[in-house]
C-alpha positions as CSV (number, residue, x, y, z in Angstrom):
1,X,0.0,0.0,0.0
2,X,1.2,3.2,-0.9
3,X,1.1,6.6,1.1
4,X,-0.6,9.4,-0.1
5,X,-0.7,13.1,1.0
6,X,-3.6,15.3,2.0
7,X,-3.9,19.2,3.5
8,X,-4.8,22.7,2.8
9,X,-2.8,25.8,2.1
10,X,-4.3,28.1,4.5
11,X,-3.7,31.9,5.0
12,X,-4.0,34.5,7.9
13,X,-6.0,37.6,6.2
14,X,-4.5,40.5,8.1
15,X,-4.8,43.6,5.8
16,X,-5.8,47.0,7.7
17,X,-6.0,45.0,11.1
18,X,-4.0,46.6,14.1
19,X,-0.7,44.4,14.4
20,X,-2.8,43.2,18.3
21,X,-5.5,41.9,17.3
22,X,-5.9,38.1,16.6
23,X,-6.5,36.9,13.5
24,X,-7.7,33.7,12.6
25,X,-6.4,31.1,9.8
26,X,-8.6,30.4,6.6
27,X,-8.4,27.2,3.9
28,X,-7.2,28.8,1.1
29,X,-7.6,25.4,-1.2
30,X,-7.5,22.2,-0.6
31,X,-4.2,20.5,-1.7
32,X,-6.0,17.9,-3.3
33,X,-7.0,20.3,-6.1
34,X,-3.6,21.6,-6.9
35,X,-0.8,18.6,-6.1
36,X,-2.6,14.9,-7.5
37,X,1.4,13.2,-7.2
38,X,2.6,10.7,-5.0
39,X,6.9,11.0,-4.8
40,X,8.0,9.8,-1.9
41,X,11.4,11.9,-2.2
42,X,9.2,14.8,-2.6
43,X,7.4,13.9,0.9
44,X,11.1,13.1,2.4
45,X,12.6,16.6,1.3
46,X,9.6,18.3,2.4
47,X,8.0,16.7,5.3
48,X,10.1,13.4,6.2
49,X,8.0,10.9,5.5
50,X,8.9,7.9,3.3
51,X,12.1,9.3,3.6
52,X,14.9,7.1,1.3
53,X,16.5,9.5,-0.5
54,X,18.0,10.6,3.1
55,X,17.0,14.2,3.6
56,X,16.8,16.9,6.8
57,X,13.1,17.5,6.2
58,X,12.2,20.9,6.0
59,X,8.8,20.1,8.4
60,X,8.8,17.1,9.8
61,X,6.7,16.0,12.8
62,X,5.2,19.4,13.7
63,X,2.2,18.4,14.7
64,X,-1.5,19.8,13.4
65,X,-1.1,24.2,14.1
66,X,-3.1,25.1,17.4
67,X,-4.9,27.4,15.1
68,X,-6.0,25.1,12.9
69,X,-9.5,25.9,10.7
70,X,-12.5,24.1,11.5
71,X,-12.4,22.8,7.8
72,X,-8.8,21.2,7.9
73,X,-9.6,20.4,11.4
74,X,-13.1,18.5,10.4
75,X,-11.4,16.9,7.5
76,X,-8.2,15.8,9.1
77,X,-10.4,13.7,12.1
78,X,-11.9,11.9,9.0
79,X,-9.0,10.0,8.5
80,X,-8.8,8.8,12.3
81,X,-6.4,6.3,12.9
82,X,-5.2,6.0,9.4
83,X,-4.1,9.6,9.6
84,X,-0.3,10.1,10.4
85,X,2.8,12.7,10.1
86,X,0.9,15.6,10.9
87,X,2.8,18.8,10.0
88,X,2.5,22.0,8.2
89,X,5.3,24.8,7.0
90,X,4.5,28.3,6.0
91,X,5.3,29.9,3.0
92,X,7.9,31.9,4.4
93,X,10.3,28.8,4.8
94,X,9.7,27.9,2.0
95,X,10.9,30.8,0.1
96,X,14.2,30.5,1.9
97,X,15.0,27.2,1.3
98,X,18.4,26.1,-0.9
99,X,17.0,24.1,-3.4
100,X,20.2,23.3,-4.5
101,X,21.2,21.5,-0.5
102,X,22.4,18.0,-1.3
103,X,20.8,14.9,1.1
104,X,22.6,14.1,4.1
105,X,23.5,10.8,2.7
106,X,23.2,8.6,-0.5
107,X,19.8,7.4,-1.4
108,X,18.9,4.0,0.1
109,X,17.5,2.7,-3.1
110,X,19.8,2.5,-6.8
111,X,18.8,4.6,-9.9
112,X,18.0,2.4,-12.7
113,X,18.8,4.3,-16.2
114,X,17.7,2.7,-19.6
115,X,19.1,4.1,-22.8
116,X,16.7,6.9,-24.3
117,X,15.8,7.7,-28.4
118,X,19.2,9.5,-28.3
119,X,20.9,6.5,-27.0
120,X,22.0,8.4,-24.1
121,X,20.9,7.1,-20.5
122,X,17.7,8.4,-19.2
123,X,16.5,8.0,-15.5
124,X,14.0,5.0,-15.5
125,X,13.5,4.2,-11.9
126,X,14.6,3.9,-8.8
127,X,15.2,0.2,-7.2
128,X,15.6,-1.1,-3.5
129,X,18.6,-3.5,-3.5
130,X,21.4,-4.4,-1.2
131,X,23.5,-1.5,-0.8
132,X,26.5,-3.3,1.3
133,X,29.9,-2.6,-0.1
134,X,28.0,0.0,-2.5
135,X,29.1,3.7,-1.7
136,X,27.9,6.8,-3.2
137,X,29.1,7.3,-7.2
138,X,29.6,3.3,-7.7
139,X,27.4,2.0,-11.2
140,X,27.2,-1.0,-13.0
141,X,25.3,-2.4,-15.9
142,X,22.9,-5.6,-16.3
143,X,22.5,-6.2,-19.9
144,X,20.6,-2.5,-21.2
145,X,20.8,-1.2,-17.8
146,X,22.7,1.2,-16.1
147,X,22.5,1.2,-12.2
148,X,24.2,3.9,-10.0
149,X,24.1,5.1,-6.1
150,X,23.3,8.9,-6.1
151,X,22.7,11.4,-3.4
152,X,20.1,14.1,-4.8
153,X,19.7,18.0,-3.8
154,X,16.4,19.2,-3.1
155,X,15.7,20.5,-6.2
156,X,15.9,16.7,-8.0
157,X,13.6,15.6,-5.4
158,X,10.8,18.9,-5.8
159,X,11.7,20.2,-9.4
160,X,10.6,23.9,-9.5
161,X,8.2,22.9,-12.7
162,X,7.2,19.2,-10.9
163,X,3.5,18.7,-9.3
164,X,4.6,21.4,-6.5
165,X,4.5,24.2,-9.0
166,X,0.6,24.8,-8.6
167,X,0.9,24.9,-5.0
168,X,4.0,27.1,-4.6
169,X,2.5,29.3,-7.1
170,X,-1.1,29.7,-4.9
171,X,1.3,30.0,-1.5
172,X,3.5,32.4,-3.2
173,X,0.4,34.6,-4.9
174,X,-1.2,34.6,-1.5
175,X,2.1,35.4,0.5
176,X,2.1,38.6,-1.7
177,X,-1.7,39.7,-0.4
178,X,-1.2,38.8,3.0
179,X,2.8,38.3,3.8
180,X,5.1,35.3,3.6
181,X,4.5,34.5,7.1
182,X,0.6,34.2,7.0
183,X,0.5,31.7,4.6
184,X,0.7,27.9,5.6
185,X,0.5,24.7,3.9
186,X,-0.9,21.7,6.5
187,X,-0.4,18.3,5.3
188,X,-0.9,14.4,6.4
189,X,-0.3,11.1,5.3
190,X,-2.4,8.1,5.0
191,X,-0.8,4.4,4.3
């Protein structure tokens, strides 16, 4: 069984409100109608989970916000027990991250590359296997395939024009309205 993802971007709409008074977080969208992918070393970069590829999440295991909305709050307790990983990062993080920060370590699992149209090798998939005596940079080939241990940066595992695009582009819309720091994406995981 695979795991998928689920959440809302949500934003804090403080315009012409005095910097005291308590504002209260909104669902912006659900991510369901913007991000409809399922890459575990997109939810390992990002949040942790399903983590081979060996990354310092960027918001892992934060918990559900106190000041949640009703709505992601309602539709989170649907999931009960099959609910896990709860965590959520703002939009303000995310516009400081270094796409370009390599994995702590070497992925656990081996790209597999099969020759493309141009007879160069394109990435085909990636493979669990039995890494012993393997280290980072080793390859081999089995018959037409090319098999390698590679550590990836951030931006291999979310590509700026990958399935995040639509969501960075609402967060980043809606951190322009309402500031960087009042605009949230909550997520969990079902397996």
């Amino acid at each position: 069984m695979g795991t998928d993802i689920h959440g809302f971007v949500e934003y804090r709409n403080t315009p012409g409100l005095p910097e005291d008074e308590d504002t209260v977080w909104d669902v912006a969208i659900d991510l369901d109608a913007l991000y409809a992918g399922r890459s575990y070393d997109e939810f390992g970069c990002l949040f942790g989970v399903r983590n081979y590829a060996g990354f310092h999440p960027l918001a892992a295991d934060r918990g559900l916000p106190e000041d949640l909305p009703e709505r992601t709050r309602r539709a989170y307790e649907v999931w009960g027990d099959d609910a896990h990983g709860p965590t959520w990062i703002s939009w303000a993080e995310l516009a400081a991250v270094d796409w370009d920060e390599p994995a702590e370590r070497a992925d656990d699992r081996v790209n597999e590359y099969r020759r493309g149209p141009d007879g160069g090798w394109q990435p085909y998939a990636k493979v669990g296997t039995d890494l012993a005596g393997r280290a980072e940079g080793d390859e081999w080939q089995v018959g037409d395939r090319l098999f390698r241990v590679e550590r990836m940066t951030r931006r291999d595992a979310v590509p700026p024009d990958g399935p995040w695009a639509p969501v960075w582009t609402v967060m980043r819309t809606l951190a322009g309205l309402h500031g960087a720091q009042n605009v949230r994406l909550t997520v969990w995981f079902d397996s």
